[in-house]
Phi, psi and omega in degrees: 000321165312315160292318204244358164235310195263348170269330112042281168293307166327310187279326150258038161278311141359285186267349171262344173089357167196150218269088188280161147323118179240227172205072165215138150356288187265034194248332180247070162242189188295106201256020167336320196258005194280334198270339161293300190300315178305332167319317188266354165308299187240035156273330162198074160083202195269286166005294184281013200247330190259325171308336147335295170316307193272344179289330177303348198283268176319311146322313180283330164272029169232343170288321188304318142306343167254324167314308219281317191285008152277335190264020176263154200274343189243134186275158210170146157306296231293317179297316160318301212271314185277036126286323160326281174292353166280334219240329169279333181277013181274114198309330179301308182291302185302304168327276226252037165281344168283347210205167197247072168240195220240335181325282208308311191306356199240317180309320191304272170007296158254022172300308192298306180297352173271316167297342189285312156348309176297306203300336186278320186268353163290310214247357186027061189248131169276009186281290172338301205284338165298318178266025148298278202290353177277335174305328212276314194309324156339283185315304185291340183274327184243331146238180176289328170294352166297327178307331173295325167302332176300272195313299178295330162279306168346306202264321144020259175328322179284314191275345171314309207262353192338270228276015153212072220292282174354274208280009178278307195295318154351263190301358199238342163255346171287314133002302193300294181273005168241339155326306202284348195292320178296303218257301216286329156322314146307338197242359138304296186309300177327297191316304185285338194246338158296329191056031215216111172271001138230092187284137335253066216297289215244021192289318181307320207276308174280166163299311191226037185322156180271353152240178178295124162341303167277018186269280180315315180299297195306343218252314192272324210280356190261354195250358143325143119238133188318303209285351177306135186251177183321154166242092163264148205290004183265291190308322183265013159285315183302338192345286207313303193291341142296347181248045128279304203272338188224037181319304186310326199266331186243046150066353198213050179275164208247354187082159168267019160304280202342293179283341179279338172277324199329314205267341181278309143009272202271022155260005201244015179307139157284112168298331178271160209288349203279318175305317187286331169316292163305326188280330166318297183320294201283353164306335192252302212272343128342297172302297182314311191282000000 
């Protein structure tokens, strides 16, 4: 995708100055990540667009370290630096610390919006729910899978704040709106030139679709993967030991820390709310995805 969409794209973004239709594949999404890489395209070349890239890395092991000391009770290194070396040792994380995909910039993205979140229901400052929602509207601005973050930092907020429901709603809608101020321009662009605002999601579905149908079937059957099992309370018990051992089959290996943290998880419970908060969030943006 990197060869055949975001440098592409980038580059004739470049040379006309606007995000017109083009007939590349990867062309009617969010297109956040097509305007990172061109920043580096066009200081120096396709190099400066993956050094770009790679620098997103260091970040992202730095949200993972300012999240772990928040959901821990005791300040402390020691715990920050091994989420660090766990979360560097995923083989899955470096790949695509190498190659110019839209992935890593959107995991930084809601690494951030997940914590700005913890801090809006810690400190019930509505400045927080504003960088709540531009990480995640962000996040949703560069794939589509952000949008599910979108949705979970919402209920973040709602459930942080329950017992002071006026400034949660307040804030879950300030929230709202600036996610949506972020994101939705793309989905405006779909909407005009597709008539499908996550094309092609939803092309089966209309009256007139703007491409061929079976065009669109191909299009959702290539962002599959065939190899997905059922979703059964057997398969998801089974999760952790499959994408540890069998990483390869699902397109994503994570290495086997994945399974060596597993028993610090379910022992490591937290009285405060950013740990309950958190441990909620990511069991649901699993089940969703």
């Amino acid at each position: 995708d990197a060869l055949v969409a975001y440098f592409p794209y980038s580059r004739l973004f470049l040379r006309r100055g606007t995000f017109y239709m083009i007939e590349l594949q990867r062309s009617n999404m969010p297109l956040y990540g097509i305007v990172y890489y061109s920043l580096g395209i066009a200081s120096h070349g396709e190099s400066a667009a993956r050094i770009l890239n790679f620098l997103t890395l260091p970040g992202l092991l730095l949200g993972v370290a300012v999240l772990t000391r928040k959901v821990m009770s005791r300040p402390g290194l020691m715990a920050p630096a091994l989420a660090v070396f766990w979360a560097a040792s995923c083989p899955v994380l470096f790949h695509h610390a190498t190659i110019c995909l839209p992935d890593l910039p959107m995991a930084l993205c809601c690494s951030l919006g997940l914590i700005a979140a913890l801090r809006q229901v810690e400190t019930r400052s509505p400045a927080w729910a504003v960088l709540a929602g531009g990480f995640f509207g962000m996040a949703a601005g560069i794939k589509y899978a952000g949008l599910y973050w979108v949705i979970i930092g919402g209920l973040i907020i709602l459930a942080g704040g329950y017992k002071q429901w006026r400034s949660t709603v307040r804030a879950a809608v300030l929230f709202s709106v600036v996610a949506l101020a972020m994101f939705s321009p793309w989905l405006i662009r779909n909407w005009v030139h597709t008539g499908d605002p996550l094309h092609p999601s939803f092309q089966k579905y209309l009256a007139h679709p703007a491409i061929d149908p079976v065009e669109a079937e191909e299009h959702m059957r290539d962002a599959l993967n065939y190899n997905r099992l059922p979703t059964t309370p057997g398969n998801i018990f089974a999760l952790p030991w499959r994408l540890t051992m069998e990483g390869d089959r699902w397109q994503g290996t994570i290495g086997p820390v994945f399974l060596w943290a597993l028993p610090l998880i379910l022992l490591g419970f937290r009285k405060n709310i950013a740990w309950r908060l958190t441990a909620a969030a990511l069991p649901l943006f699993a089940l969703i995805w």
